[in-house]
DRENZALO-880379 format. One line per 8 residues: number of its first residue (from 0); their letters; for each residue x, y, z of N, C-alpha, C. Coordinates in Angstrom, 3 decimals. Example, Ala and Ser with C-alpha at 12.3 -4.5 7.8 and 13.67 -1.06 7.14 Angstrom:
<pts>
0	as	13.190 -5.690 7.800 12.300 -4.500 7.800 13.200 -3.300 7.800  12.850 -2.250 7.080 13.670 -1.060 7.140 12.900 0.030 7.870 $
</pts>
This chain:
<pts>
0	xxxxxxxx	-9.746 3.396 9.374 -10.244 3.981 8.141 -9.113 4.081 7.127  -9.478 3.485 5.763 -8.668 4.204 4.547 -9.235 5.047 3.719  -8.022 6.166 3.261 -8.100 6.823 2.424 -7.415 6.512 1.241  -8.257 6.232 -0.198 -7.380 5.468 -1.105 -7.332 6.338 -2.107  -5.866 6.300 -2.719 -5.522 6.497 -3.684 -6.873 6.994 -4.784  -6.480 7.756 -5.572 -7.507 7.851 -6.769 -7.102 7.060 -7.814  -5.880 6.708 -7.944 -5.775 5.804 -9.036 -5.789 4.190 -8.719  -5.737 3.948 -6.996 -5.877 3.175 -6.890 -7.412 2.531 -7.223 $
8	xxxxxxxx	-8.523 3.667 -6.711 -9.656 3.107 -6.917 -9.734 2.899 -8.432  -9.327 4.148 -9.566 -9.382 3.357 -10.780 -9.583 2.383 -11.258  -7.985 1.981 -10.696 -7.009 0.610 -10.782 -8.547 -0.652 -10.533  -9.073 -0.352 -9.334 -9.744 -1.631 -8.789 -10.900 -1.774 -9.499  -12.051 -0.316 -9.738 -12.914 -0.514 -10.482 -12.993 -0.883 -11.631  -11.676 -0.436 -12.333 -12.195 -0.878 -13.847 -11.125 -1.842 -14.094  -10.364 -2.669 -13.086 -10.145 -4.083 -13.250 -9.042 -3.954 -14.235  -7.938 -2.551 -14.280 -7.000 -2.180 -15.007 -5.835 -3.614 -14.693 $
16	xxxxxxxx	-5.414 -3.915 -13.510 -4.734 -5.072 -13.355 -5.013 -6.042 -12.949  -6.012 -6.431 -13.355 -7.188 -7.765 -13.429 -7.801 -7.433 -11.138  -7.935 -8.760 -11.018 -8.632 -8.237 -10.001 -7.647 -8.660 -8.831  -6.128 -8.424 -8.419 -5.605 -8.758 -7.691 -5.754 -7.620 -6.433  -6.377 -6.521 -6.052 -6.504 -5.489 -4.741 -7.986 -5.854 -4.807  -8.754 -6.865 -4.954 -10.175 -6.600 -5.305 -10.654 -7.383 -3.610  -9.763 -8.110 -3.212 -10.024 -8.884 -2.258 -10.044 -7.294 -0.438  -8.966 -6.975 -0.778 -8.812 -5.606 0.256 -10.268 -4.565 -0.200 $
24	xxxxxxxx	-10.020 -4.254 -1.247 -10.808 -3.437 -1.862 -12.359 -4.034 -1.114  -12.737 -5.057 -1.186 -14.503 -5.495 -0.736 -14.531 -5.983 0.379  -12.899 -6.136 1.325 -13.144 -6.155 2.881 -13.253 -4.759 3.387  -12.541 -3.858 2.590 -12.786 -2.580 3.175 -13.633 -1.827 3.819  -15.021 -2.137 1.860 -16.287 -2.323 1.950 -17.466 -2.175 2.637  -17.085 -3.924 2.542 -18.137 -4.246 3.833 -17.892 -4.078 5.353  -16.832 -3.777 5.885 -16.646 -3.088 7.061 -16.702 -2.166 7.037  -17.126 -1.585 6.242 -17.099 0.466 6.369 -15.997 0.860 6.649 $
32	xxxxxxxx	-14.955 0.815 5.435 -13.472 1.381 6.516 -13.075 2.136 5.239  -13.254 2.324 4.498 -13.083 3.246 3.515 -13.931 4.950 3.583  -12.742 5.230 3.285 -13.173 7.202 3.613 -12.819 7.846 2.271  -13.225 8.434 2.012 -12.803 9.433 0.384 -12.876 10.917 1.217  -11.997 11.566 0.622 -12.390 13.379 0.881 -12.926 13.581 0.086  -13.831 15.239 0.241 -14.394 15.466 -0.576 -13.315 16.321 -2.007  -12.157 16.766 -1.482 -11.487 16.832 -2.891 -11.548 15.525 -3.616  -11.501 14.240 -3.520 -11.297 13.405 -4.602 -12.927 13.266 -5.553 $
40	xxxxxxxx	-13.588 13.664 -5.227 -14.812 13.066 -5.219 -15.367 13.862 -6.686  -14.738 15.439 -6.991 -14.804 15.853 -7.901 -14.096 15.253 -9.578  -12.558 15.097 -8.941 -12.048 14.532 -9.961 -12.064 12.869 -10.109  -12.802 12.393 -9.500 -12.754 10.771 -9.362 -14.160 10.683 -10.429  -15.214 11.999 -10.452 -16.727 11.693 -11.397 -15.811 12.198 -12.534  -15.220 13.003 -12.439 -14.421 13.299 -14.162 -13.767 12.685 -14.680  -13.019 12.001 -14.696 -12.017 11.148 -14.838 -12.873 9.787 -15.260  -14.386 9.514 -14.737 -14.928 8.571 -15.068 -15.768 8.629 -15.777 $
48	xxxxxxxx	-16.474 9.939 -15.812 -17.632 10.346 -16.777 -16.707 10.490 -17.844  -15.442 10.847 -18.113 -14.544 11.407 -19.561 -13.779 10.083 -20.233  -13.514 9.138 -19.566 -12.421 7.954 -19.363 -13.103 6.799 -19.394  -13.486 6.801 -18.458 -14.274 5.138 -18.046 -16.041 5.108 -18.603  -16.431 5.900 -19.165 -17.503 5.778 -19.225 -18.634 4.718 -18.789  -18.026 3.132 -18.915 -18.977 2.214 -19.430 -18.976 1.748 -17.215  -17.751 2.516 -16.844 -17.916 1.675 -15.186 -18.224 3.312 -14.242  -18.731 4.346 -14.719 -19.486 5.357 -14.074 -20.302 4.980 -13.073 $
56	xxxxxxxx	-21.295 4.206 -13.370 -22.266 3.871 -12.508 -21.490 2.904 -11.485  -20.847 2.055 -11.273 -20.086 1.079 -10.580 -19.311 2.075 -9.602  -18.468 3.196 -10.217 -17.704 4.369 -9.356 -19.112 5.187 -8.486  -20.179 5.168 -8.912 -21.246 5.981 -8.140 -21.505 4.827 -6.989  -21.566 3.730 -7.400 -22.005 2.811 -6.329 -21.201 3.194 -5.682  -20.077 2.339 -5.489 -18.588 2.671 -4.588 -18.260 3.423 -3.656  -19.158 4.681 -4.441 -18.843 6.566 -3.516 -20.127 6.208 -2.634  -21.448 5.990 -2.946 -22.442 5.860 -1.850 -22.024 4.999 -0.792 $
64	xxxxx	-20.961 3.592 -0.656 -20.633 3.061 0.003 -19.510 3.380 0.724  -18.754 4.302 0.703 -18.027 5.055 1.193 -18.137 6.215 2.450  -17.576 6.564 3.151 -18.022 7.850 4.362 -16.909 8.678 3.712  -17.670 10.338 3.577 -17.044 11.414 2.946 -16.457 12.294 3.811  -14.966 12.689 3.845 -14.745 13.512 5.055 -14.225 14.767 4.079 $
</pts>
């Protein structure tokens, strides 16, 4: 299991340094190996509802595909 960074997920969703972690990022994925806590989970919707607006929904996908510890 990973636990990633919050700025890393940023970084990947909104394609801040084009798409070079995008390949880790969607093996993660689809193996289910990605974990979020539930502290990130607050400031990861703020940061996107305030910031990213237009990739909100893309960060909601992401979190449903994720296991919350």
């Amino acid at each position: 299991m990973y636990i990633f960074d919050n700025n890393f997920i940023i970084d990947v969703i909104t394609q801040r340094y084009g798409d070079q972690y995008a390949d880790i990022f969607i093996y993660c994925l689809k193996n289910k190996r990605v974990v979020l806590s539930t502290s990130q989970l607050h400031n990861l919707r703020f940061v996107f509802k305030r910031n990213y607006k237009d990739y909100y929904n893309s960060y909601i996908f992401f979190e449903k595909k994720c296991r919350i510890v």
